[in-house]
N, C-alpha and C positions, 0 to 999 in steps of 0.2 A: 727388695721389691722392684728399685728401677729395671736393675740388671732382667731379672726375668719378663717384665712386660717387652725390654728391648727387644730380646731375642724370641721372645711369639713376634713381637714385630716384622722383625728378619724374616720369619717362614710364613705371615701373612700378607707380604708385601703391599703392603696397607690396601557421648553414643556409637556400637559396631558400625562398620562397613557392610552395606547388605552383599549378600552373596554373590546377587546375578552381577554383581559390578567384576568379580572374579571370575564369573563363568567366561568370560573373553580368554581367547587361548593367549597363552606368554605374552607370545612377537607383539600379539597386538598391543597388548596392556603395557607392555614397555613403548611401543612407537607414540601410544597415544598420550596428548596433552590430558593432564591429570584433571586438568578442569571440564573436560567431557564425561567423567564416570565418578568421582569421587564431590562429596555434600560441602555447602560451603562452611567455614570453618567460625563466621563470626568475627574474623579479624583482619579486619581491610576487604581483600577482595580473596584473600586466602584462600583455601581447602583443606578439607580435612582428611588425612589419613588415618585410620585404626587399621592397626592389624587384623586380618582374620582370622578364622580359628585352626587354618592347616596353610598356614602361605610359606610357614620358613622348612626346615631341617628341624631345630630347635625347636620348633609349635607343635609340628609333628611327632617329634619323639619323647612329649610331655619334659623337657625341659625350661620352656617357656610357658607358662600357661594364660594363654588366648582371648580365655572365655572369659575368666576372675579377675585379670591383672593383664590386659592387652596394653601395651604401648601406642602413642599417637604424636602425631604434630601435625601444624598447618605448614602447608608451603603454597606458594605461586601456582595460580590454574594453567601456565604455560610452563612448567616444567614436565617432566618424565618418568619413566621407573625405567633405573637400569639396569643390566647383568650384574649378576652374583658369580663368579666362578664357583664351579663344585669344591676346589680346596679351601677355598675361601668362606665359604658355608659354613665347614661344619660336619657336612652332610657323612663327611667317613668316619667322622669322631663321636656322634649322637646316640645318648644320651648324656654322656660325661666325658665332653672334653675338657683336657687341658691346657689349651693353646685357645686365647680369645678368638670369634667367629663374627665375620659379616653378615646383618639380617639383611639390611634394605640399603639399595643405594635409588638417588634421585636426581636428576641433573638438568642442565641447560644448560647449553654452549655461552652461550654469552652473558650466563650469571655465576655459574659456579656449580659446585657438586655437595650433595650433604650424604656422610656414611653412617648408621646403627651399626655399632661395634657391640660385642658383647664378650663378659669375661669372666668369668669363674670366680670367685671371692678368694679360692685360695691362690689364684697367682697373684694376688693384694696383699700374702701373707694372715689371711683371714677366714680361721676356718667353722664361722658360723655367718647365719643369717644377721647383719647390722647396716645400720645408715651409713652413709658416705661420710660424716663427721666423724664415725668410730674409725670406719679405715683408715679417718688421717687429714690432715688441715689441707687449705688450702693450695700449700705450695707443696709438699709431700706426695699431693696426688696427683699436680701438674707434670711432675717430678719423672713419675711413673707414665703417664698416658703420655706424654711429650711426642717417644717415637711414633705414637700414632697417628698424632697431630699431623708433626712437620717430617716426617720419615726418620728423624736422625735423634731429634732432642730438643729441647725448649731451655733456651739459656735466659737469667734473669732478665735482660737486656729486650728480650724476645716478647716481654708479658706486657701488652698496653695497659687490661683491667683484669681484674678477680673478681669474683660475688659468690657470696653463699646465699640461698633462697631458700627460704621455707613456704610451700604451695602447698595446701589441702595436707597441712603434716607433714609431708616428705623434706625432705632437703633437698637440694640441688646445687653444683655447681657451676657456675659460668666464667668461662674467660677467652678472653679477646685475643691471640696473638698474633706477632708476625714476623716470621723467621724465613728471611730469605736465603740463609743459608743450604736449608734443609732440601730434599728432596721433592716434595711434596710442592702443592701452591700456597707460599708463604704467609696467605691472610687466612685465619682461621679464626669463625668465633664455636666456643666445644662448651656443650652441657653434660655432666656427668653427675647419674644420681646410682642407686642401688634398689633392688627389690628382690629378695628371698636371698640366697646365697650366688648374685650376678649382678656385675655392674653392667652400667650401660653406660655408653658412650657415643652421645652424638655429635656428630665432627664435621664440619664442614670448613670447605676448602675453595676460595679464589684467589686469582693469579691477581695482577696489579690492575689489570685493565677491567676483571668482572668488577671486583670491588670497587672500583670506579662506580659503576653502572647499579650493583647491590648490594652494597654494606647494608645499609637498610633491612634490606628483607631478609639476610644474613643471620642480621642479631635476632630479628623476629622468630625468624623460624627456631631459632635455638631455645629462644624464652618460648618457646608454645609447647617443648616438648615435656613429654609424661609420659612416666614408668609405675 
């Protein structure tokens, strides 16, 4: 199981949202602070992100479904929405890829970056629809998403906390790392849960100085996400 999340790694190189919020072309929706178009989330001074019903590769080629089962989390009204590269999507491999795909990236120069990962059940070695406690404990599944985390791997040494969560029935994952070794920015807090036959993977990533400035809002946004 590790072995193969590795190597997608390697070739990944790591209530709705009303519509008219989306009718803004790309450039703009990515340039603009997310707290100008997006509703507040209830949580500090948060915001709330849902998916829409055609915004990814995945959403669009009924792999993901939008409208039943959309994904959310709150983040900071001063962050952003960044680029997706096309390989990076998905978008050539939809409806059934085999190599996990990037939905949404979010960022701020001076706090950090959060990424939706998403991955197929069977490169978990799992070839039906189950919870993230059937794919495997804890540390089995840090195990496997590692490279995603830190670019390389997550060594025990690496793991501040673990928590498994159960929200409205589901399970969740959370953990804290920080692995400076890796390629990636070494402070990472990652929620991983499952819904239909696809996990998900929220990951976010600060260097030493964002974390400084947002471990905070870091851990928050991680605890707010839902699949």
């Amino acid at each position: 199981m590790q072995a193969l999340l590795a190597a997608a790694a390697g070739l990944m190189a790591s209530p709705f949202l009303p519509e008219r919020a989306w009718a803004l072309p790309a450039s703009k929706a990515q340039a603009a602070d997310v707290g100008t178009y997006l509703p507040p989330a209830g949580v500090d001074d948060f915001v709330e992100f849902v998916v829409s019903k055609d915004k990814t590769p995945a959403i669009r080629a009924g792999t993901i479904d939008a409208i039943n089962d959309p994904y959310r989390f709150a983040l900071p009204p001063t962050w952003h929405e960044g680029k997706v590269a096309n390989i990076q999507s998905g978008n050539f491999c939809q409806p059934r890829c085999d190599e996990p795909w990037t939905e949404v990236v979010f960022e701020a120069a001076p706090e950090g970056k959060v990424t939706l990962m998403v991955a197929p059940l069977r490169r978990l070695g799992v070839n039906k629809p189950v919870s993230i406690e059937k794919v495997g404990s804890l540390d089995s599944v840090l195990s496997s998403i590692g490279p995603f985390i830190s670019g390389t791997g997550i060594d025990e040494e690496d793991v501040i906390s673990k928590e498994q969560k159960t929200i409205d029935g589901k399970t969740y994952y959370l953990y804290e790392t920080y692995a400076p070794s890796g390629t990636n920015p070494p402070h990472s807090v990652t929620c991983v849960t499952t819904r239909g036959d696809l996990a998900y993977l929220f990951i976010t990533a600060a260097t030493d100085k964002q974390w400084t400035k947002s471990a905070n809002k870091l851990k928050k946004m991680a605890e707010t996400f839902r699949a």
